[in-house]
Chimera marker file (.cmm) of the C-alpha trace (Angstrom):
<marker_set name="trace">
<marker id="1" x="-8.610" y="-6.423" z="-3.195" r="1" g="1" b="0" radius="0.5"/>
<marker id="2" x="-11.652" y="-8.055" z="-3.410" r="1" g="1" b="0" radius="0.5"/>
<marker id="3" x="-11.099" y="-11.100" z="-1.948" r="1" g="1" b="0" radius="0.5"/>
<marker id="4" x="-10.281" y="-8.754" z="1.867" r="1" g="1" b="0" radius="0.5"/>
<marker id="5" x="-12.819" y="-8.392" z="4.703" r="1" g="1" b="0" radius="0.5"/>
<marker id="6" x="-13.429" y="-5.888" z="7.377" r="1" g="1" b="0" radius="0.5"/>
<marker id="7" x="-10.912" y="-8.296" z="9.401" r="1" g="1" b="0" radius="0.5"/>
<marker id="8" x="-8.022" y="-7.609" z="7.160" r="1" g="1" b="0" radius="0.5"/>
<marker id="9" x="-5.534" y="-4.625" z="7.012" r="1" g="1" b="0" radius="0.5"/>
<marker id="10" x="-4.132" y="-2.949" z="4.008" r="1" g="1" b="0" radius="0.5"/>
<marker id="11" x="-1.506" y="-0.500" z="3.292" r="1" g="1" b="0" radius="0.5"/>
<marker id="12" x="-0.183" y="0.335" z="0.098" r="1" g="1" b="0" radius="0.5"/>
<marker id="13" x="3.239" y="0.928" z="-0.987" r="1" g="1" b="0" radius="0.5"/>
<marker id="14" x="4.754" y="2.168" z="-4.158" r="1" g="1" b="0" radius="0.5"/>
<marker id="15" x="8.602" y="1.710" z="-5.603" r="1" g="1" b="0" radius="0.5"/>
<marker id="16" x="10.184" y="3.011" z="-8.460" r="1" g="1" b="0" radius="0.5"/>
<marker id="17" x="13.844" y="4.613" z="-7.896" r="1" g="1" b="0" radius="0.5"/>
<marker id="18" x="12.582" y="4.574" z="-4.489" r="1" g="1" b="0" radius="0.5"/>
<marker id="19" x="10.013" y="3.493" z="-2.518" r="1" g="1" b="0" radius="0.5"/>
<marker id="20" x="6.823" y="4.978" z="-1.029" r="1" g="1" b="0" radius="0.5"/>
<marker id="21" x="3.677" y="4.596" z="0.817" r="1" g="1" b="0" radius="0.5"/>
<marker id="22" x="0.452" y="6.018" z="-0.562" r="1" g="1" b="0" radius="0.5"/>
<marker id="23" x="-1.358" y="4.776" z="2.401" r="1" g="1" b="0" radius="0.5"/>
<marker id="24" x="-1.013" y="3.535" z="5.954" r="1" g="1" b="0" radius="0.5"/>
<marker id="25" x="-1.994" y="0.141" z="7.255" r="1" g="1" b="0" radius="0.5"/>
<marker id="26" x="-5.709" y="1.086" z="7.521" r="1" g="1" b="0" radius="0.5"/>
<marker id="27" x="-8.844" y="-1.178" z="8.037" r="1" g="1" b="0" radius="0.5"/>
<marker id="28" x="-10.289" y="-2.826" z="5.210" r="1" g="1" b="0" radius="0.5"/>
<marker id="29" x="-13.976" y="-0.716" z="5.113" r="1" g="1" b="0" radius="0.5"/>
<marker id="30" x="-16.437" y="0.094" z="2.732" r="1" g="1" b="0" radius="0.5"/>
<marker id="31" x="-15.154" y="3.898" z="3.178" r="1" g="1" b="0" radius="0.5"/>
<marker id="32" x="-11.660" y="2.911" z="3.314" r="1" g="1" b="0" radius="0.5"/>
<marker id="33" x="-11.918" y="0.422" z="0.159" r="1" g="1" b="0" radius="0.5"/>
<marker id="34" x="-13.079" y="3.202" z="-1.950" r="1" g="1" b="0" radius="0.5"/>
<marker id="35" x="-9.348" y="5.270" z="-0.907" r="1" g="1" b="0" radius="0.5"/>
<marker id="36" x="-7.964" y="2.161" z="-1.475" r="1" g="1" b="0" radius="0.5"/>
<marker id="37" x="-9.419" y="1.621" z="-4.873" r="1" g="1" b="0" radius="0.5"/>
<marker id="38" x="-8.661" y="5.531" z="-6.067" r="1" g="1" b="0" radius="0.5"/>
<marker id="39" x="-5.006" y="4.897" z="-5.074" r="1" g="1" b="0" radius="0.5"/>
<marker id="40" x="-4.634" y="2.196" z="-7.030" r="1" g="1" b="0" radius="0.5"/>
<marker id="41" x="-6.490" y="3.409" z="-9.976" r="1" g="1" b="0" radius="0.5"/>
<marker id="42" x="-4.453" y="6.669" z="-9.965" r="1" g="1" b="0" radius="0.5"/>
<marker id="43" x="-0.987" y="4.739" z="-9.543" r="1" g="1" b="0" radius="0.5"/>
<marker id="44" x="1.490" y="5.435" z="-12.314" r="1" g="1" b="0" radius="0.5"/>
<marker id="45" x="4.459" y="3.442" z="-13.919" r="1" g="1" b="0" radius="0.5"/>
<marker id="46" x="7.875" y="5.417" z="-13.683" r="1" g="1" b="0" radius="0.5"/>
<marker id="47" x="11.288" y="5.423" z="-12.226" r="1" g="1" b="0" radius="0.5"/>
<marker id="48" x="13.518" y="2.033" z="-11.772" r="1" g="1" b="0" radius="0.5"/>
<marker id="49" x="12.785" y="-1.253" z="-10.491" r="1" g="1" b="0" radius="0.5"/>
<marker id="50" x="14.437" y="-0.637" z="-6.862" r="1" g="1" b="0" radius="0.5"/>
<marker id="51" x="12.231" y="-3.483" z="-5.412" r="1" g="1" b="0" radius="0.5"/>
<marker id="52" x="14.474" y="-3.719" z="-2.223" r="1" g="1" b="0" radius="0.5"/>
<marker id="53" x="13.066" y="-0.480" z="-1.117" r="1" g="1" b="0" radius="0.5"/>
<marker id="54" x="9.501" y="-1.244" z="-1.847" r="1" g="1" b="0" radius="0.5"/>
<marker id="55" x="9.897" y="-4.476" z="0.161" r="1" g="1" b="0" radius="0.5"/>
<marker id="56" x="11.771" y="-2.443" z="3.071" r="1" g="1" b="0" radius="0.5"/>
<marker id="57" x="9.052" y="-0.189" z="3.414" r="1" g="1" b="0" radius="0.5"/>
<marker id="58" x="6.533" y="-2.447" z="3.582" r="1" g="1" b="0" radius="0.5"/>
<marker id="59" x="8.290" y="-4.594" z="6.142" r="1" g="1" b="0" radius="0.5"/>
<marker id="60" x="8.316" y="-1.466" z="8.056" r="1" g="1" b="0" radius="0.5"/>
<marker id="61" x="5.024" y="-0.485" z="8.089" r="1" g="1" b="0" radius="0.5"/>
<marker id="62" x="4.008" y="-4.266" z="9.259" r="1" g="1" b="0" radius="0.5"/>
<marker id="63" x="7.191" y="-3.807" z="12.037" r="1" g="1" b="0" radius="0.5"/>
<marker id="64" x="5.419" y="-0.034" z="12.957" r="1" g="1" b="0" radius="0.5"/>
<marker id="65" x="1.810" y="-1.339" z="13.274" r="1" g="1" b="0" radius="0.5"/>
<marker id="66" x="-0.033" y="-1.058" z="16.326" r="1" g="1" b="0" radius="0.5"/>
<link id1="1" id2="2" r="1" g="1" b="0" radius="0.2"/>
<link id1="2" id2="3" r="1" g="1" b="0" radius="0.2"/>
<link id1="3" id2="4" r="1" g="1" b="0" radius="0.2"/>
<link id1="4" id2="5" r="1" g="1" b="0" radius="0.2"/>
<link id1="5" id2="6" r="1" g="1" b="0" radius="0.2"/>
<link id1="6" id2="7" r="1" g="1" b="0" radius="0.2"/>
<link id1="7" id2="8" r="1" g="1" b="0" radius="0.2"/>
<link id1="8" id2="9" r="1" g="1" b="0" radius="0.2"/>
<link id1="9" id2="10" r="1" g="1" b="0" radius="0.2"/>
<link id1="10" id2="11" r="1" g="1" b="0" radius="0.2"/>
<link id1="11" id2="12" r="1" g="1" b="0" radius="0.2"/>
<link id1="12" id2="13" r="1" g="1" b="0" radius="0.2"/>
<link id1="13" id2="14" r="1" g="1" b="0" radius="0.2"/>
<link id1="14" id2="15" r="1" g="1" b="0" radius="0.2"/>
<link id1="15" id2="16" r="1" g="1" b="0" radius="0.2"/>
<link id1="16" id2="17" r="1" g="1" b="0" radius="0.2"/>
<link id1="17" id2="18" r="1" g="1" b="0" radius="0.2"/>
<link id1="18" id2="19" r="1" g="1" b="0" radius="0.2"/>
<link id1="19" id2="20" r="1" g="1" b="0" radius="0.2"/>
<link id1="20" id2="21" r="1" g="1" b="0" radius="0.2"/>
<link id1="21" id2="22" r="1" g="1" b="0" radius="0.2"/>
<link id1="22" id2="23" r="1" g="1" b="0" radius="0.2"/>
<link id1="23" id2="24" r="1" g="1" b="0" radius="0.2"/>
<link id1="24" id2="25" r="1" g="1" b="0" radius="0.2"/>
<link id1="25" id2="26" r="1" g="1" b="0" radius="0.2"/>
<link id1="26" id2="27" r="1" g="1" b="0" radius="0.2"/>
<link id1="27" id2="28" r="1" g="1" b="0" radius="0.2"/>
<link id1="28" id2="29" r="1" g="1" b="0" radius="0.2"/>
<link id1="29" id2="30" r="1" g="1" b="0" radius="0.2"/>
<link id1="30" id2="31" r="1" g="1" b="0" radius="0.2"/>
<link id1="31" id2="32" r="1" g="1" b="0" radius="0.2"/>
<link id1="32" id2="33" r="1" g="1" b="0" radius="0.2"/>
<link id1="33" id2="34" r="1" g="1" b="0" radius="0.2"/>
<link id1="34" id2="35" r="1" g="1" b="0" radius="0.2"/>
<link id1="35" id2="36" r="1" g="1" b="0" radius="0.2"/>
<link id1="36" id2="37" r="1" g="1" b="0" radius="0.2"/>
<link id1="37" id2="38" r="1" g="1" b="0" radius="0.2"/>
<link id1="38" id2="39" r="1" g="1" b="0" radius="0.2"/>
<link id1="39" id2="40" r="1" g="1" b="0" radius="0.2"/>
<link id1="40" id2="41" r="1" g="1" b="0" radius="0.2"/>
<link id1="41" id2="42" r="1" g="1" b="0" radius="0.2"/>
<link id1="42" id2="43" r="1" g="1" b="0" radius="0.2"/>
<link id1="43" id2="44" r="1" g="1" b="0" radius="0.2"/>
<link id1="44" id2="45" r="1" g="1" b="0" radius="0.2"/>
<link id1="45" id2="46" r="1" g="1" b="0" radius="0.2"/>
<link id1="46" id2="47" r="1" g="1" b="0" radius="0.2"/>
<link id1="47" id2="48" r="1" g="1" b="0" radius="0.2"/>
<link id1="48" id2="49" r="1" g="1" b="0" radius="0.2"/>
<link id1="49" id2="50" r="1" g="1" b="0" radius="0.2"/>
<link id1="50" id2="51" r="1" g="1" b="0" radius="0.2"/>
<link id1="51" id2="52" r="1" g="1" b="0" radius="0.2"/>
<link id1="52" id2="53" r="1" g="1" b="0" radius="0.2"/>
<link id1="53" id2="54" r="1" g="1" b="0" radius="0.2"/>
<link id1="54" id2="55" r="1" g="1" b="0" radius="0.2"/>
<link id1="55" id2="56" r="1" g="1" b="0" radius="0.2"/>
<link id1="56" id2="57" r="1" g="1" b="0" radius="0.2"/>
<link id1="57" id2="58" r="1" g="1" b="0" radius="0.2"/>
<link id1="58" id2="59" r="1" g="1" b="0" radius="0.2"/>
<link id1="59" id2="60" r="1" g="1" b="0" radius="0.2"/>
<link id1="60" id2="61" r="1" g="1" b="0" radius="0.2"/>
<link id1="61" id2="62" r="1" g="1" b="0" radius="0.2"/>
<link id1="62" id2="63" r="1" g="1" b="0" radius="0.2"/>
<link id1="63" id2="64" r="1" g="1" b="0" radius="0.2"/>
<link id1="64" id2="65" r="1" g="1" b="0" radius="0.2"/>
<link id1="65" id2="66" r="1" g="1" b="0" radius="0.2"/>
</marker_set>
């Protein structure tokens, strides 16, 4: 993450058994990096390995952005 700039976007998804977003495609900010930074920090290993899902979602959210 520290190689972004305030031109980038970021959003960060999770997947386990299943997948799941912590955090919408936001701005990379100084605010918004610290979120981004206690996300990731707080993120937690459990569940499978269902990558498929993980990589769905975060095709979505890039298809959903505005």
């Amino acid at each position: 993450m520290e190689t972004l700039t305030p031109s980038d976007r970021l959003s960060i998804v999770t997947f386990n058994s299943y997948a799941n977003r912590l955090c919408g495609l936001k701005c990379v900010s100084g605010e918004n990096m610290n979120v981004f930074n206690n996300i990731v920090h707080n993120i937690q290993a459990g569940g499978g390995t269902n990558i498929n899902s993980g990589l769905q979602l975060a095709l979505k959210t890039i298809r959903d952005r505005k």
